[in-house]
C-alpha positions in Angstrom: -25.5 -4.5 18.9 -24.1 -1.5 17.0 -24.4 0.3 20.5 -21.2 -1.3 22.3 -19.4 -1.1 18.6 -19.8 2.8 18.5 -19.1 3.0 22.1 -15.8 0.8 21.7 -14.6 3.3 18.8 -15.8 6.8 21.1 -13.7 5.8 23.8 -10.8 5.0 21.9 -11.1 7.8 19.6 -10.6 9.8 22.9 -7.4 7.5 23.8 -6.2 8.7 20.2 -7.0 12.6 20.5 -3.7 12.7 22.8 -1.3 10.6 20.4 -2.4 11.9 17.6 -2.3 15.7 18.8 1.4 15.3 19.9 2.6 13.2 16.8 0.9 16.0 13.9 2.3 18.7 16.3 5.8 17.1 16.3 6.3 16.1 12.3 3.9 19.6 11.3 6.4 21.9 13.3 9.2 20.7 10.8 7.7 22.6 8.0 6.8 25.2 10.3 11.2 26.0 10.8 12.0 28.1 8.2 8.6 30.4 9.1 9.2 30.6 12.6 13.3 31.5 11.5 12.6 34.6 9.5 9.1 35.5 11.7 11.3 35.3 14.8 14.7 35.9 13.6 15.7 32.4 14.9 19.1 30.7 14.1 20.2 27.3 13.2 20.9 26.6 16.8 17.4 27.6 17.9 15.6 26.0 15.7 17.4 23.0 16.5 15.7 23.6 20.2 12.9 24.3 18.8 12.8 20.8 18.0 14.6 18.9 20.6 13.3 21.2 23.5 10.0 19.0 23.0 12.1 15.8 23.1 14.2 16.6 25.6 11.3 16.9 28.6 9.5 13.7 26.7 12.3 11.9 26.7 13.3 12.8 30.0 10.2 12.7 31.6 8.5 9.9 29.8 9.4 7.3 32.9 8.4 9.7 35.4 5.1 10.2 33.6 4.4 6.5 33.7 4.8 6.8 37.6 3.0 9.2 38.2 -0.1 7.3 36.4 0.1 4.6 38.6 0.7 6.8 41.7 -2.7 8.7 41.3 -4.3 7.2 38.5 -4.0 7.4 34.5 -7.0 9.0 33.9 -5.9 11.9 36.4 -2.7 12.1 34.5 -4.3 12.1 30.9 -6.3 14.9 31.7 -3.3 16.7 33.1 -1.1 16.0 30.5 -3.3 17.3 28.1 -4.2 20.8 30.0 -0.5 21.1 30.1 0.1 20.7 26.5 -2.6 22.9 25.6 -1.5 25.9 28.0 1.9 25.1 26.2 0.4 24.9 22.9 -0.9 29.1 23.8 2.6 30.1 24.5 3.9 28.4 21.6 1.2 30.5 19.4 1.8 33.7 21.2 6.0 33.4 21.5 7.5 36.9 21.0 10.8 35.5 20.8 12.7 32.5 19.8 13.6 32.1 23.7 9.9 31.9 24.3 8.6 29.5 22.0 11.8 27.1 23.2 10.6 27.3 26.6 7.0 26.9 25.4 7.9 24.0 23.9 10.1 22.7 26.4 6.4 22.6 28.8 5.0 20.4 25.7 7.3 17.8 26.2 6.4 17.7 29.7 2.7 17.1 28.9 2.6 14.7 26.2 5.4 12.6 28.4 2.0 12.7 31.3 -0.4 12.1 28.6 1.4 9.1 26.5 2.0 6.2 28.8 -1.5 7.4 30.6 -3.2 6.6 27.3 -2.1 3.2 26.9 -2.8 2.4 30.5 -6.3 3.6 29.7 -6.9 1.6 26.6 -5.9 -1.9 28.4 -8.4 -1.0 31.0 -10.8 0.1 28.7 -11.1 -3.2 26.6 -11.2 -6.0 28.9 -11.8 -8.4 26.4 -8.3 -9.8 25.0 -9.9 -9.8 21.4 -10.9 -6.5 21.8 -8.1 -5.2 23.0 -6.1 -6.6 20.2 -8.1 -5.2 17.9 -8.9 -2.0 19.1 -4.6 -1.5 19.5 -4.1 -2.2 15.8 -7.3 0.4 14.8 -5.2 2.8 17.5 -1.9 2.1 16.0 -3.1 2.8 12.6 -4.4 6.2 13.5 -1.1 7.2 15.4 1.1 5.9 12.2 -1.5 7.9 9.7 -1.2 11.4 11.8 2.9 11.2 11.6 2.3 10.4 8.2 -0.2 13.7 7.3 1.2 15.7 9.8 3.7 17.9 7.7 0.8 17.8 4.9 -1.6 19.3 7.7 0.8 21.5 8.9 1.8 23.0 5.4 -1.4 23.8 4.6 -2.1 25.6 8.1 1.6 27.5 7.6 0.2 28.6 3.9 -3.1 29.7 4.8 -2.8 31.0 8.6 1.3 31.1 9.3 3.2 29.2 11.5 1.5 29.9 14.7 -1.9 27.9 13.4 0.2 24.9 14.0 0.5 25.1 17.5 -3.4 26.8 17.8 -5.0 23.8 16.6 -3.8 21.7 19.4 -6.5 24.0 21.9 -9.7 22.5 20.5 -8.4 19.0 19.9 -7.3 18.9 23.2 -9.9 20.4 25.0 -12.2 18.1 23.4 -9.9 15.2 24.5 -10.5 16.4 27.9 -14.4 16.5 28.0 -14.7 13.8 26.0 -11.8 11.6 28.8 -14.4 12.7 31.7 -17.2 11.6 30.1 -16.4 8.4 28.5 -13.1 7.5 30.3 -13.6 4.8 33.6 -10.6 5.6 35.8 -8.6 2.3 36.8 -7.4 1.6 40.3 -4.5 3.9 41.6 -1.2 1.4 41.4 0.8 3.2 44.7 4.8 2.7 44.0 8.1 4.8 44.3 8.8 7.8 42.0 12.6 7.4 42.6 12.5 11.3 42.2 16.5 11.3 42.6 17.0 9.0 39.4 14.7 10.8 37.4 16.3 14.3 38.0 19.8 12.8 37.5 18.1 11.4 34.1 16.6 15.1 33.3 20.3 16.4 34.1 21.9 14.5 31.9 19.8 14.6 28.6 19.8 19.1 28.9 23.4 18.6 29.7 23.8 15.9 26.5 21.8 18.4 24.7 23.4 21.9 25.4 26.7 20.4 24.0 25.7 18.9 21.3 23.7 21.5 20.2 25.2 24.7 21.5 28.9 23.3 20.8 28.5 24.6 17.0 27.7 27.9 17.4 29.6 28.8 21.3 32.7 26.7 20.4 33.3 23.0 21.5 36.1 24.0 24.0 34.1 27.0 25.3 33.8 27.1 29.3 29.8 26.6 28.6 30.2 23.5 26.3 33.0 21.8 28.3 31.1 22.4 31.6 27.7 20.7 29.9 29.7 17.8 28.9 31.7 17.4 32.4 27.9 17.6 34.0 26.4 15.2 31.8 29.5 12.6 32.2 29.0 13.3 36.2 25.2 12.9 35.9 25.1 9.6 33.7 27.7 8.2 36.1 25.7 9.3 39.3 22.3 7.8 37.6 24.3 4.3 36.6 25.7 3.8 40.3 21.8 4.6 41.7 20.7 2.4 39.0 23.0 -0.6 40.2 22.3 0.0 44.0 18.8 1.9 44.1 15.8 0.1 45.8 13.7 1.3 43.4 15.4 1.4 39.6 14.1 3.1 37.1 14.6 0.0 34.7 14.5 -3.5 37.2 17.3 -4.9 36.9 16.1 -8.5 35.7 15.6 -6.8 32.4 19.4 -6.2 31.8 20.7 -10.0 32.6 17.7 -11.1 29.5 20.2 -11.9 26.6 19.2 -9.2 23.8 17.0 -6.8 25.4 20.4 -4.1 25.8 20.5 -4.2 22.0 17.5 -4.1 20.9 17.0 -0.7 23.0 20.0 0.6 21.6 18.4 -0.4 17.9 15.4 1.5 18.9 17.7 4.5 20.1 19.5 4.1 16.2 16.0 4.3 14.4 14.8 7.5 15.7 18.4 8.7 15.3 18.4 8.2 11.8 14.4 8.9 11.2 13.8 12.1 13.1 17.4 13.6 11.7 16.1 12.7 8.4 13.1 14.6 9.2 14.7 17.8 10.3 16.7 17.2 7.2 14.1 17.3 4.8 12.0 20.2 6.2 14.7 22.6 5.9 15.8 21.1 2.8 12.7 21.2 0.8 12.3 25.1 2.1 15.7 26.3 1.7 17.0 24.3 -1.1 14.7 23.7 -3.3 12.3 26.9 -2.3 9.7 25.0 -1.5 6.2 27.2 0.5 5.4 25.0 3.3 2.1 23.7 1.8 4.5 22.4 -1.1 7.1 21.0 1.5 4.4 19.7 3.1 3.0 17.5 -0.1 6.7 16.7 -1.2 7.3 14.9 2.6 4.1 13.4 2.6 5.2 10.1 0.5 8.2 9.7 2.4 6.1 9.6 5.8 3.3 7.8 4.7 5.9 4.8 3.4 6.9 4.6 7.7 2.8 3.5 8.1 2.8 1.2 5.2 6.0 -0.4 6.4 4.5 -0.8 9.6 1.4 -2.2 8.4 3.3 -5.2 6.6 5.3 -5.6 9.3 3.3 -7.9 11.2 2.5 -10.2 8.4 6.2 -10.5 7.6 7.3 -11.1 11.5 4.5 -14.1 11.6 6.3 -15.6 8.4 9.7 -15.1 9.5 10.0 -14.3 12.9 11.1 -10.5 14.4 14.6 -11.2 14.3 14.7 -11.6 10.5 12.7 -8.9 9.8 14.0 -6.5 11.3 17.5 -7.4 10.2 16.2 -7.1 6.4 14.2 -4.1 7.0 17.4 -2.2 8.9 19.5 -3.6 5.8 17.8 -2.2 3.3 17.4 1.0 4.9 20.8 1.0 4.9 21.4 0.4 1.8 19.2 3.0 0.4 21.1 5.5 2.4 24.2 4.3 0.6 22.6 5.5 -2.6 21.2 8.8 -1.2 24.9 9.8 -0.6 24.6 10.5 -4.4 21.8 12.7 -3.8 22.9 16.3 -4.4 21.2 19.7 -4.2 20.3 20.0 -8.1 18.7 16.1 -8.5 15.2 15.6 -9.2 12.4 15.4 -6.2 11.5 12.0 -7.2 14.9 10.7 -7.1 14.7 11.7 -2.9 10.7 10.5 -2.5 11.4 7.3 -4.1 15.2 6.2 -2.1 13.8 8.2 1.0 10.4 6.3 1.0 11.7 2.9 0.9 14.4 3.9 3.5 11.8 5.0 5.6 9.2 1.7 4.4 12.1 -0.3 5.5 12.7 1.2 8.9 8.5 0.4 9.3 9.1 -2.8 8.8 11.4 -3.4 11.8 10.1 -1.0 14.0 6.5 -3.2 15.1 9.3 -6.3 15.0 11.6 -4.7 17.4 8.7 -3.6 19.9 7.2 -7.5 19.6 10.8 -8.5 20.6 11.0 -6.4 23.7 7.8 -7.4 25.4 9.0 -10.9 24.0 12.0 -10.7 26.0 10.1 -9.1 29.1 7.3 -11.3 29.4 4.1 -10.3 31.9 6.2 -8.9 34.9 8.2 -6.4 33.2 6.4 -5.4 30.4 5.1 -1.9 31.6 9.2 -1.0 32.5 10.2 -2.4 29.0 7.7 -0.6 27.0 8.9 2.3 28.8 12.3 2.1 28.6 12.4 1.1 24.7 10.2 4.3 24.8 12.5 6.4 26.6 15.2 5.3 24.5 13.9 6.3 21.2 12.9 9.6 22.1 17.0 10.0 23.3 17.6 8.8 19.7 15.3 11.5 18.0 17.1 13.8 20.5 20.0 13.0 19.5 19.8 12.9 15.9 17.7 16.0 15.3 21.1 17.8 17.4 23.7 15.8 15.3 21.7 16.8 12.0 21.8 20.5 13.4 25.6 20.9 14.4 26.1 19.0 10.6 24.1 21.8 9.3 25.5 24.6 11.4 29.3 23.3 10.5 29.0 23.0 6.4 27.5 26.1 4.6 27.0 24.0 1.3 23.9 22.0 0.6 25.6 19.4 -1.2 28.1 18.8 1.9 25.2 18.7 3.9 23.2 16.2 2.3 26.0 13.9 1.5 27.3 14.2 6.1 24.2 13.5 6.6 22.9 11.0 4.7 26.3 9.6 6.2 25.8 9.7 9.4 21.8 8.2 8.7 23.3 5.4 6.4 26.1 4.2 9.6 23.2 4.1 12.3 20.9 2.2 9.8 24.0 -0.4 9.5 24.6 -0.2 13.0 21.2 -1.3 14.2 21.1 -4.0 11.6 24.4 -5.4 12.6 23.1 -5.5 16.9 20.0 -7.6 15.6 21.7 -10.1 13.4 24.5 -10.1 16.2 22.3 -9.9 19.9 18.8 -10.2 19.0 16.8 -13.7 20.1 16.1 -16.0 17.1 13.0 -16.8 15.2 12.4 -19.8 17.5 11.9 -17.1 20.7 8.2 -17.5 22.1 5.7 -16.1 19.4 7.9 -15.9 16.5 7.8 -18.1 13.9 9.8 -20.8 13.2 
């Protein structure tokens, strides 16, 4: 009987190596900024690519990677995914140059988008029993919320005893292991044939590098240079290119059903706000802690690790709380009071104590836990059984934009004011109005607590 049991937890340890590899690698590498600056003599603006070059291909590609699993099979795609992370994971460790570990890291994002929707294709195949399945997703879950939560913790102590490049080293023997083991253990479900849409997803990859060069490069080159304007006038011609396929493709990206079901545009766009205000508050804080406040990267490391462990608590409650009172409710108190603790952190200043920040900065980032399991619940709520897969996605898709998105506006904020005190107080700002935003679109679009599965 305790065969099947340690079988069950094998295989989806192996469905975890891939999650849990990308989400330590993307939370450690923001302690890892300030070494790689003075190692590599990288600037602001590249270490703001550093950064959002792994978004940028995830988010761009994370569709595409989705389509490609059903086209010639998960499993196939894992395994991929995960050699191509790991060959990008070399580069990063041997970069010479800032250029070169951008571009590395560019072929990261590329992997874990292959490797990510592959996984959780995997694990619903894996489990066929709907208990199971349940249960073996919330033991998954946990695992992916604990390794953002430990990852700058794990990569502080790597920076301090090995340097920067350890962070991106560690990834070869987790991954390769995640390989063997996926061969082994791994059955590999039916291929699922459909359109790639290939036209749609390179006007999506068009428009995110053009959406990011401006935003990011406009600081430093100039926001009327020919460079910047010319990114913006291509990503305004892309987005309007991919929104008229979109409408009259016969093979969307997104099916169109999904856009006439009252709420679901809003709560993507919540999930787009969250990561805004969560991943610039990560960039934030690991070049804070190290610049400001002089913290090694070990230090920086312990000093975030309160702050990301509140996200995993937050999500752990969330479900308890949604079953009470229903997703909609929940996340509009949890997105409140996010909010309002970023009203108070625009008090913070450069000189206040640490345990000011962990304590407002925790239960900003608790409360944003809370709604983030909520708002996922909602959308496949919303979707039902036919669209699910292209919901999931697309909330997906949309939240790595956000992280995009806010790790550039936290940069060019950064870039613009010299001043910690300025910086802290823009950007806690700008964190505090997306926070309120997202609240506002739930209490104003969302579906009520009487939608199917919440609580009345």
């Amino acid at each position: 009987m305790n065969t099947p049991v340690r079988g069950n937890l094998l295989v989806l340890m192996t469905l975890a190596i891939g999650f849990v590899m990308a989400m330590i690698d993307l939370t450690a590498v923001n302690v890892a900024l300030s070494g790689i600056s003075i190692s590599l003599s990288v600037p602001l603006t590249g270490l703001v690519w550093v950064v959002d070059g792994y978004t940028l291909t995830f988010a761009a590609l994370l569709l595409a990677g989705g389509a490609l699993a059903d086209r010639f099979g998960p499993k196939t795609i894992y395994q991929a995914g995960l050699a191509l992370f790991i060959g990008a994971s070399v580069l990063c460790g041997i970069a010479w140059d800032g250029d070169s570990l951008i571009a590395a890291r560019f072929l990261q994002g590329a992997g874990a988008a292959l490797f990510m929707p592959s996984s959780l294709s995997l694990l619903a195949f894996a489990y066929q029993d709907a208990a199971t399945r349940i249960r073996m997703l919330g033991i998954w879950s946990a695992l992916v919320g604990a390794s953002s939560a430990i990852g700058p913790l794990i990569g502080g102590f790597l920076i301090h005893e090995f340097g920067w490049r350890s962070v991106f080293w560690i990834n070869v023997p987790i991954g390769l292991a995640g390989i063997m083991l996926a061969q082994a253990l791994l059955a590999a479900p039916p291929k699922q044939p459909r359109a790639l849409s290939l036209a749609s997803h390179a006007l999506g990859v068009l428009m995110l590098s053009a959406l990011t060069f401006f935003l990011i490069e406009g600081p430093a080159r100039g926001w009327f240079s020919a460079e910047v304007v010319s990114a913006l006038l291509i990503g305004i011609a892309s987005v309007t290119a991919l929104v008229w396929r979109e409408r009259t493709g016969a093979h969307p990206l997104v099916p169109h059903a999904l856009f006439e079901i009252r709420g679901f545009v809003a709560v993507n766009l919540t999930g787009f706000l969250i990561n805004f205000a969560a991943f610039g508050q990560f960039f934030l804080m690991g070049l804070y802690l190290q610049q400001a406040r002089a913290s090694d990267p070990f230090e920086a490391g312990l000093q975030l690790l309160p702050m990301m462990a509140a996200i995993t608590v937050g999500n752990l409650l969330s479900g308890r709380l949604s079953a009470r009172r229903g997703t909609r409710a929940t996340m509009v108190c949890g997105l409140t009071v996010a909010a309002l603790a970023g009203l108070v952190m625009l008090n913070f200043r450069e000189s206040s104590p640490y345990l000011v920040l962990a304590l407002v900065a925790g239960l900003m980032n608790f409360a944003a836990g809370v709604a983030i399991p909520a708002m996922t619940t909602t959308v496949m709520q919303l979707s039902g059984k036919s669209y699910a897969n292209s919901a999931a996605a697309a909330l997906n898709a949309n939240r790595q934009i956000g992280a995009l998105v806010g790790v550039a506006t936290v940069g060019t904020i950064l870039h613009v004011l010299p001043l910690w005190s300025a910086r802290l107080l823009a950007a806690f700002a700008v964190i505090t109005l997306a926070y309120a935003a997202a609240a506002w679109l739930v209490w104003r679009f969302a579906p009520s607590p009487t939608a199917p599965g919440a609580a009345p």
